[in-house]
N, C-alpha and C positions, 0 to 999 in steps of 0.2 A: 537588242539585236546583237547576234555577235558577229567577229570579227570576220571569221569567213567571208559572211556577205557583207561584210561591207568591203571587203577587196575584190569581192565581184563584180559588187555595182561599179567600184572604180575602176575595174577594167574593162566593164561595159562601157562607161563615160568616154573612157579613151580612145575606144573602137568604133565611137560614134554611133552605137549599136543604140542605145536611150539616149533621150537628153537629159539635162540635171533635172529641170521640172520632174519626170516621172522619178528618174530618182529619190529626188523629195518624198514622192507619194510613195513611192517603196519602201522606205525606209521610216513613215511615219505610220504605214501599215502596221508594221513589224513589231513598232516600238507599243502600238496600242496593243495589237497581239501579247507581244513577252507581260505586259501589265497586267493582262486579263487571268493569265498562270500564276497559278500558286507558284510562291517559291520553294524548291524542291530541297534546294539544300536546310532551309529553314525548318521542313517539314522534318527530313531527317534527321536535324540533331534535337526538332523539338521529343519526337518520339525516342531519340536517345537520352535526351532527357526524363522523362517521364522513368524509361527503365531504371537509369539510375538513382532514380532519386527512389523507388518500391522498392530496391533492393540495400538501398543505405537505412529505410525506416525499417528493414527484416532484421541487417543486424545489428542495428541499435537497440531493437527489441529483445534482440538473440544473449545479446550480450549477457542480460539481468533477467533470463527467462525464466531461470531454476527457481529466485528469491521469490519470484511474485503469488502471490494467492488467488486461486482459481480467477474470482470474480475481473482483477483487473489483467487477468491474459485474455478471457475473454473478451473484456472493453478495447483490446489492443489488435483481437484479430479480427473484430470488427471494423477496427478505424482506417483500415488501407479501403475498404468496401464501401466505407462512408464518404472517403475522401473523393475517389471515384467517381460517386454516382454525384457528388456535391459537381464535381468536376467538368462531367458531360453535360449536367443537367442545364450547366453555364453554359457552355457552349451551344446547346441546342436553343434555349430561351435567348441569347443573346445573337445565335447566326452569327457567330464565331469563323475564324479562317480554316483552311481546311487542317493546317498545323494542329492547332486545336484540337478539332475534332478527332484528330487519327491519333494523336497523343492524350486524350481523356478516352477515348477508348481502351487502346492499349494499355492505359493502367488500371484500367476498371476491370479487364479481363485476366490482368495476373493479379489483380488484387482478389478476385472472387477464386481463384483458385489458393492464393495463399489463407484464405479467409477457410476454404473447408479444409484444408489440411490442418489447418494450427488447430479448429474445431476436434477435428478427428482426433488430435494429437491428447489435447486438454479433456474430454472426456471419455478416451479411449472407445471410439466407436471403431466395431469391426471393419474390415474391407481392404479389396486388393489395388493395385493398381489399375487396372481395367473399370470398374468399378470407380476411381475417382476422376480416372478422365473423361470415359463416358458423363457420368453428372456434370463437372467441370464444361464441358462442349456443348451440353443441354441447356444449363441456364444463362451461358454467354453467348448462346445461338440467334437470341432476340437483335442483339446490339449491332448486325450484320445492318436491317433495315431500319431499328432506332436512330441509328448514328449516320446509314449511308457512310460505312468506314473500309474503305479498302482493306486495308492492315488487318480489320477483324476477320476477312472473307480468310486470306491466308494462314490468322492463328487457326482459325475453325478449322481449313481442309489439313492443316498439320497435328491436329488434337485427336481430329476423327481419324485419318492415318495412324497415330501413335495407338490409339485407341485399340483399333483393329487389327493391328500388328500384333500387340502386346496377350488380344485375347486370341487369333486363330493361331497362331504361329506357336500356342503352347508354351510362350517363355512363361505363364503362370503356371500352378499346379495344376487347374484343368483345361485345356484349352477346348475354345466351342467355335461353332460358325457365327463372328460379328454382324449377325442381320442388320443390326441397328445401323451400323455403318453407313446401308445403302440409303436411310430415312436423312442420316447426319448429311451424304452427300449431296442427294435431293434438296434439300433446304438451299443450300448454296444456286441453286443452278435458276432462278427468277432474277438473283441480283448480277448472276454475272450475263444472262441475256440484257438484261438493262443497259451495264457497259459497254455490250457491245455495239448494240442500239445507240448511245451519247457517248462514248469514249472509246470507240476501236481502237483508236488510233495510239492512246497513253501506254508509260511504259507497264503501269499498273496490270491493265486489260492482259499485256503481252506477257509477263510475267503468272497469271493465271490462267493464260492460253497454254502454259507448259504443268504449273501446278494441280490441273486439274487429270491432264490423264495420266501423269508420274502417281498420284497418289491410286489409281484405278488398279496401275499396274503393280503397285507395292502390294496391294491388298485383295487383290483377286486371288492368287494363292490360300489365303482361310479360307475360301468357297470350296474346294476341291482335295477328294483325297486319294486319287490318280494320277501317276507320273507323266505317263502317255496321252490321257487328256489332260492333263494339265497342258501340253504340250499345245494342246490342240484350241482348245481356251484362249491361249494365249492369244495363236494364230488368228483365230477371230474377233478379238478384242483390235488387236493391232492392224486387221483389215475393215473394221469400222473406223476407227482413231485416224488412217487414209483416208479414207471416203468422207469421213465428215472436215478433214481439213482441208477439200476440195470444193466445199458450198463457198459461193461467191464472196460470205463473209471472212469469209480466211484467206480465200485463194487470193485478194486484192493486196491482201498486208504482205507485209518485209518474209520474207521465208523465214528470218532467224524469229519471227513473231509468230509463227504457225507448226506451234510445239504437237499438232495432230497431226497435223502429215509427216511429222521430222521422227517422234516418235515413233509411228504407225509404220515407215518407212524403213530403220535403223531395226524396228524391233520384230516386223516379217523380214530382212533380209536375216538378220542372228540365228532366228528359228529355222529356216529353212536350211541354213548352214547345217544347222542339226540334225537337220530329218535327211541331208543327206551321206549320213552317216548308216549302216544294215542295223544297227542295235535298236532303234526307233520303230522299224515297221516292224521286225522278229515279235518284237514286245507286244506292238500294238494287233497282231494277231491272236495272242494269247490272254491277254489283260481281258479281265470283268470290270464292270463299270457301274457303279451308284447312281441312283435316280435323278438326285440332287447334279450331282456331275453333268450327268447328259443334258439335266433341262439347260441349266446355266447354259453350254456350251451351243447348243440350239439359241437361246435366243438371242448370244449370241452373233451367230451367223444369220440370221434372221434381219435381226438390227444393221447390219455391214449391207447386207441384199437390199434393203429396205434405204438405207441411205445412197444407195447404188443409183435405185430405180429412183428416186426422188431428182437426181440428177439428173439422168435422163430427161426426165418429163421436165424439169423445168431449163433445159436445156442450156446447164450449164457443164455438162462434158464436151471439151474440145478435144475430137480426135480421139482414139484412141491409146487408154493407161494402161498397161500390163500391172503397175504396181495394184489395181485398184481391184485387179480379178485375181490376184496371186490365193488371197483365202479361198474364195471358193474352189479352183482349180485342185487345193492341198485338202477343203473338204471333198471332194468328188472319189480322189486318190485314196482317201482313206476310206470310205464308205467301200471301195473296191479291193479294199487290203487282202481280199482273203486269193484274189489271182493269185499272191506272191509277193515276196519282200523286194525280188531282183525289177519288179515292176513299179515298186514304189521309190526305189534306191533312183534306178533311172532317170523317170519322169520329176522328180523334185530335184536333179541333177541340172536338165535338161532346162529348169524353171529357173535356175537361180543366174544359170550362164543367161539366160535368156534376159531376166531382171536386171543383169548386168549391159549388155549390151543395148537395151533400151535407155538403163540412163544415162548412156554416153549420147548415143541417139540425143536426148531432151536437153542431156546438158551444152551440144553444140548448136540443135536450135536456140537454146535460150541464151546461149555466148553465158553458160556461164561454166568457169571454171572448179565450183565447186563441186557442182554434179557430173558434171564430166569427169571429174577424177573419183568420184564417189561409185562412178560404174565399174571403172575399172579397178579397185580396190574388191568393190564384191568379187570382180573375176578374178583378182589374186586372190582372195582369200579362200575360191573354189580349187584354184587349182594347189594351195599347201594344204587344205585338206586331203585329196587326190593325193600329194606326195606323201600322206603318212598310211594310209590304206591302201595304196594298191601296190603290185610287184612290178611297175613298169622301168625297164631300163634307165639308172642314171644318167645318159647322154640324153636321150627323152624326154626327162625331167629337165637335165639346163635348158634345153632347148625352147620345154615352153616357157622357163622362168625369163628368156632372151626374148621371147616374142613378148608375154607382157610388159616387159621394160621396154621394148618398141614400140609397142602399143601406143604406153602411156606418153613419149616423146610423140608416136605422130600423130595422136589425138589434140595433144597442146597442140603445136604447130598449126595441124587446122583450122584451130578457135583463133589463132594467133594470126593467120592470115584471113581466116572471114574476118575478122574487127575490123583488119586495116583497109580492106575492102571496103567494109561497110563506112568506114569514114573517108576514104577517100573519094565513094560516091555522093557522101553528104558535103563536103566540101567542094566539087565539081556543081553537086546542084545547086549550094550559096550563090557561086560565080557566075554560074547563068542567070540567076534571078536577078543578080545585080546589072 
């Protein structure tokens, strides 16, 4: 148990608020809890251990690679493979701690990658990068559900990323569309509904609650070879990435744990920044667009719509979200593009002041200061774009840059006075119960 609570209990003790009995019982709660958890720091220098000690047998080996003869480099770039699998296979037969497990994984998994590259090397087999991590992510894909290894779910969705980077993004000589990717990332998403299902709450879960649409967003780019939808791609990615971080399973956890909505949130207010910029609609009046492109970006919006109305129906939208209809409002806008750019410049103007204003709106119902100033940071940020494209009078300009820095002072204050409010009511209502 630590210290925190226990200088809470004892100031509860003091306050006559519990007696020592429940005490007791709290505190024995706690201490049965903290036993029942793995130890965390354990896990993590076992898993540091693991790396260091595959990368002291590399260059031990490295050292006298040149002298040896075919047969025994091969025996040596088997033997991190062997060692590995010797390793897990302990663990699993023996129900092993979870240290263990995450640490024989983890070397089994850079061991089979050091295993095909020294392979490659020793009989000079063709191939590019793309190509060995692709393989590499395939045959260590098993160990995600053999092992039940957190650690592995992350090397996987960082392997499959590199992967996919390294093929659409054309740092090879030829670059293609990483279809494969969408198979690599599929594989992951059984074990991490599991977690959510028995470990919402771990920092594990919370940690692939952010890893999963960061890798979505690195890699959705090799799908597409238009700037303009690209654009627009994006826009509906990041208003599904909302909507799904609004299902009751997310919406219950820590905010800083609900990397869907924070993402989805951060990454339509950026774009929309953009679009209200004339170069964007100019463009996207004139631009042709690829099959591939459009379907993507369809189903897309489909998916955000789709996760919209599931809400809905199961009736877990409170109130109305602006953030939550901002895609489709910017699909609507652009399927009309052809009115005029000064109608598009506008109305995505008009959305983002709006989007700002809302989350001040949310952030002083929820008393919280981080969204509260997250709104009005979008409306700063609306209004220094405004100051580098238009011709409006410098006094103009200070003027509104005075009101936003008033703003932001008499936005806090009123959070600052609803709190104290709201505890001086809580306080009043102790006294009466007493």
């Amino acid at each position: 148990m630590n210290s925190k609570l226990e200088r809470q209990l004892a100031e509860l003790l003091e306050a006559d608020i519990i007696n020592s009995e429940t005490a007791q019982k709290i505190t024995a709660f706690y201490h049965t809890k903290d036993e029942s958890k793995p130890n965390r720091l354990f896990t993590i220098f076992g898993v540091l251990g693991a790396l260091l000690s595959g990368l002291g047998i590399i260059l031990i080996i490295a050292h006298n690679w040149d002298d040896m003869p075919r047969n025994i480099k091969t025996s040596f770039a088997f033997l991190p493979l062997l060692i590995g699998q010797i390793a897990c296979g302990f663990s699993l037969i023996k129900k092993k701690s979870t240290t263990w497990i995450e640490s024989s994984a983890t070397f089994l998994i850079l061991a089979v990658g050091a295993t095909i590259s020294l392979v490659s090397q020793i009989y000079n087999i063709p191939g590019d990068l793309s190509d060995f991590l692709l393989v590499w992510t395939v045959i260590t894909a098993p160990l995600i559900y053999l092992m039940r290894s957190n650690l592995a779910v992350i090397i996987h969705l960082v392997l499959a990323t590199w992967y996919a980077c390294y093929s659409g993004y054309s740092f090879s000589s030829i670059g293609h569309t990483p279809w494969l990717y969408l198979v690599l990332f599929a594989w992951v998403i059984p074990y991490y509904m599991m977690l959510q299902r028995q470990k919402a709450e771990t920092n594990i879960t919370g940690i692939i609650n952010w890893l999963l649409p960061l890798s979505l967003v690195i890699v959705l780019g090799t799908f597409t070879n238009g700037d303009t939808l690209l654009l627009l791609m994006y826009i509906g990615l990041f208003g599904l990435f909302y909507n799904l971080g609004q299902l009751s399973i997310f919406k219950n956890q820590k905010l800083r744990r609900n990397g869907f909505t924070i993402i989805g949130s951060l990454g339509t207010i950026f774009l929309l920044t953009i679009l209200t910029f004339e170069w964007f609609w100019k463009d996207a009046i004139k631009e042709t667009y690829h099959g591939s492109d459009v379907l993507i970006t369809i189903i897309l919006f489909i998916a955000g719509i789709a996760t919209l109305a599931y809400l809905h129906l199961k009736k877990q939208v409170q109130g109305f979200n602006l953030f939550q209809y901002a895609f489709m409002i910017i699909g609507l806008l652009y399927l009309t593009r052809g009115i005029g750019s000064v109608y598009g410049i506008v109305a995505t103007n008009l959305l983002v002041a709006a989007l700002g204003i809302f989350a001040v709106r949310i952030g002083i119902n929820k008393s919280s200061y981080g969204i509260l100033n997250y709104g009005l940071l979008i409306i700063t940020a609306l209004i220094i774009c405004r100051f580098f494209d238009t011709n409006l009078d410098f006094i103009f300009r200070g003027i509104l840059f005075i009101a936003v820095g008033a703003g932001f002072f008499f936005a806090n204050y009123l959070l600052i006075k609803k709190q104290r409010k709201a505890a001086l009511n809580s306080t009043s209502n102790t006294q009466t119960h007493e």
